[in-house]
N, C-alpha and C positions, 0 to 999 in steps of 0.2 A: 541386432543385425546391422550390416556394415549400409554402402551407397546403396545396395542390393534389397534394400528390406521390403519391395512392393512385388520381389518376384513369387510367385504363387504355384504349388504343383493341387489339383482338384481330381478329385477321386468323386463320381457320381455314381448313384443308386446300387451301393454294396448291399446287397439283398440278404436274410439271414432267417431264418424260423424261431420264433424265442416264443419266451410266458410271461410277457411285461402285461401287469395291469391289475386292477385293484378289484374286480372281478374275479369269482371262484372260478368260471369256465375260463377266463382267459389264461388262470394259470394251470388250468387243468388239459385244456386243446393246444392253447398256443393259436400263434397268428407270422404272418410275415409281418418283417419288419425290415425295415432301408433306413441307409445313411447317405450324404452327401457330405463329403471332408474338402477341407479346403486349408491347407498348409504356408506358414509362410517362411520360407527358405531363401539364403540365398543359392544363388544359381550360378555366379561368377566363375568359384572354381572348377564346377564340372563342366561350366560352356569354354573353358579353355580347355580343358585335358580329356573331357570325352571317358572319366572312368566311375562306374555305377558306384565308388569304394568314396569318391567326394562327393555322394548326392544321398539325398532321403532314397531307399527304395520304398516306391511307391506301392508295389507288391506285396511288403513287409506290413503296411499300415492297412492294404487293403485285406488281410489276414487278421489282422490286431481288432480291426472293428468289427469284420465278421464273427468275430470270438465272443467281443461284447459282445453284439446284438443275440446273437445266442447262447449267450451265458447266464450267469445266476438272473433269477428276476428277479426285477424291482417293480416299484408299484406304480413310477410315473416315467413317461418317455423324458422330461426335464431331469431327471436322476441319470438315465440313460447317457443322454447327452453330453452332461458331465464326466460321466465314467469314462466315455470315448474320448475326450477331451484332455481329462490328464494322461489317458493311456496316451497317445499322442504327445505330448508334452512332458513323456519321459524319455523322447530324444531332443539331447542336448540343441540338435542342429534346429530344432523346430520355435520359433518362437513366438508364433501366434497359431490358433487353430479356430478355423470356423466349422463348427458341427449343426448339421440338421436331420433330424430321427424323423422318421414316415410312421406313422400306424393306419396305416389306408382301411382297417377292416376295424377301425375302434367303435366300437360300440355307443351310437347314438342316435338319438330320435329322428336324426334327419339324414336325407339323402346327400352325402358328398363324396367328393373323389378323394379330397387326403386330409387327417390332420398330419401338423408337422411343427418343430418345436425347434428354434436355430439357437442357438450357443456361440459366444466368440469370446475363448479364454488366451492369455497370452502368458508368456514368463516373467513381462517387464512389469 
């Protein structure tokens, strides 16, 4: 990425119903699960021309993780993560991505609001 490379497009709490987890019921009910994506693009040439055809659509990616989160399951939200991450970093334009997966209803002994699992893969 050119002078541009600190520019960022951030996609929060893409929501999704899946059967991530290494429990029989978790793959049997399923659970919500969230992402927060965070892209690093540059932005130069669509903050000059103003056309959605030189930028990530961000709509595109927020469909793409949605897919994962509810797609095949895996056994750990760290695998997950991953998955979104290359899925992400199979546009040319993107060449960093920070991924973080929610299992707010994960199955543990103690009383908390979220676990969450953050990822930052790049091209370079």
């Amino acid at each position: 990425m050119g002078q541009d490379a600190h520019d960022r497009i951030a996609l929060r709490g893409i929501r999704a119903f899946g059967h991530h987890g290494v429990l029989p019921h978790e793959r049997t009910y399923g659970q919500q699960f969230s992402a927060d994506v965070t892209i690093a693009v540059d932005l130069s040439v669509v903050g000059e021309s103003d056309r959605l055809a030189d930028t990530v659509d961000y709509s595109e990616i927020a469909a793409a993780v949605s897919e994962e989160l509810a797609g095949s399951p895996l056994d750990t939200i760290e695998a997950l993560a991953h998955r979104i991450a290359d899925r992400c970093l199979g546009d040319d334009r993107i060449e960093e991505v920070e991924v973080t997966v929610h299992k707010p209803m994960a199955p543990v002994s103690v009383v908390l609001d979220d676990i969450a699992v953050t990822i930052t893969r790049s091209t370079r």
